[in-house]
C-alpha positions in Angstrom: -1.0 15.9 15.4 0.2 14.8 12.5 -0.5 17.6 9.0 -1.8 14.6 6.8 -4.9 12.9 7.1 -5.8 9.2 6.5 -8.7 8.4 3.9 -9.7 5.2 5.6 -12.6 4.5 3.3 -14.5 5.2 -0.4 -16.7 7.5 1.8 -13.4 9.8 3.0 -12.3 9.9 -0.3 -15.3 11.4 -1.5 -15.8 13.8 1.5 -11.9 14.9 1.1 -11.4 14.5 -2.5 -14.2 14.0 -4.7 -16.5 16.9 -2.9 -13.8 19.7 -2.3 -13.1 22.6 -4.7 -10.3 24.6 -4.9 -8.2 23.2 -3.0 -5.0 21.5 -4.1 -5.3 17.3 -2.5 -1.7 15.9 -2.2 -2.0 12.6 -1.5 0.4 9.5 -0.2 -1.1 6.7 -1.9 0.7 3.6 -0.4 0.0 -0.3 0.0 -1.1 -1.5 3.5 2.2 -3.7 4.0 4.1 -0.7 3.6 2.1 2.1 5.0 2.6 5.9 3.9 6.3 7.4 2.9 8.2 8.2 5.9 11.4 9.8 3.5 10.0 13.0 2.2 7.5 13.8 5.0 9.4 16.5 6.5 9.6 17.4 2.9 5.9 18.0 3.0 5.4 19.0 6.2 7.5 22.1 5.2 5.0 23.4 2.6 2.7 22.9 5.0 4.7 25.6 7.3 6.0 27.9 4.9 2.6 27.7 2.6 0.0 27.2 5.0 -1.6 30.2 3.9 -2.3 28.8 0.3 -5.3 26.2 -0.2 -3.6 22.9 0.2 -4.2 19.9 2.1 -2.0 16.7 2.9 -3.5 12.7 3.2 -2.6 9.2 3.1 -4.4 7.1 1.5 -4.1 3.3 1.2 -4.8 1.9 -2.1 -6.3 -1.2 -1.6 -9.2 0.5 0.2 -10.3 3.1 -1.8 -12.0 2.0 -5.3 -10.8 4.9 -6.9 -6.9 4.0 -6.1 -6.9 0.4 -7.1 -5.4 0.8 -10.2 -2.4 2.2 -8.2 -1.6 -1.7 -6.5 1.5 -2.8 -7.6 4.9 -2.3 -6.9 6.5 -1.2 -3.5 7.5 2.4 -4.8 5.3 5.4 -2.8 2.8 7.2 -5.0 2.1 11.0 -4.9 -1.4 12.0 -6.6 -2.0 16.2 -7.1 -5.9 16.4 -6.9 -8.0 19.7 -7.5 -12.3 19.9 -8.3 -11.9 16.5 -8.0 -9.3 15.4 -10.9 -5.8 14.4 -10.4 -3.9 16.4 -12.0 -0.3 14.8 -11.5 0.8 11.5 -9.9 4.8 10.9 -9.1 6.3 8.2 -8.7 8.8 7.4 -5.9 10.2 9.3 -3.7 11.4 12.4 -6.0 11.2 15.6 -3.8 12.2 17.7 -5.9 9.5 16.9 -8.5 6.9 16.5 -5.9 7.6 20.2 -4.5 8.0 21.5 -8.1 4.7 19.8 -9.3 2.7 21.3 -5.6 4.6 24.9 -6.7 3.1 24.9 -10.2 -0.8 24.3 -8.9 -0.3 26.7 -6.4 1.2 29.2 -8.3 4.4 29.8 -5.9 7.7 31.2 -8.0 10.8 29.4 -6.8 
């Protein structure tokens, strides 16, 4: 079972995104060609182990299927959108670990 789960529709993002509070929404934000990041998955996966306690949740999301992440079409670098109450509140681009992880840290309020 995999720790992220795909937004398939506008309706998912809503349910997953729009409607949840207080809880931290990192999301892969790919193209369909190119599907979701592969390179820092394991990355993620470990917040997911070491964190799980903490309110976060993983997804994929692909942009040309979700109105809200249409503006995000272009190129064929990964995005990574930080959403909480339903505002994103950091998007990085590429695959940067270290910035992803530093930028999940500082929402969640983990010292590192």
């Amino acid at each position: 079972m995999s720790f992220q789960k795909a937004l398939r529709s506008d309706s998912d993002w809503d349910d997953e995104i729009v409607q949840v509070a207080g809880v931290l929404q990192v999301v892969d934000v790919h193209q369909s060609w190119c599907g979701p990041c592969k390179a820092v998955a394991s990355t993620l996966k470990r917040v997911v182990m070491d964190h799980g306690d903490k309110p976060i949740k993983f997804f994929t999301a692909d942009c040309e299927k979700i109105a809200a992440l249409k503006k995000s079409v272009g190129g064929s670098e990964p995005r990574f959108q930080l959403w909480m109450n339903g505002k994103m509140k950091k998007e990085v681009k590429g695959v940067d670990a270290p910035e992803i992880l530093g930028a999940i840290f500082k929402e969640l309020g983990i010292k590192t």
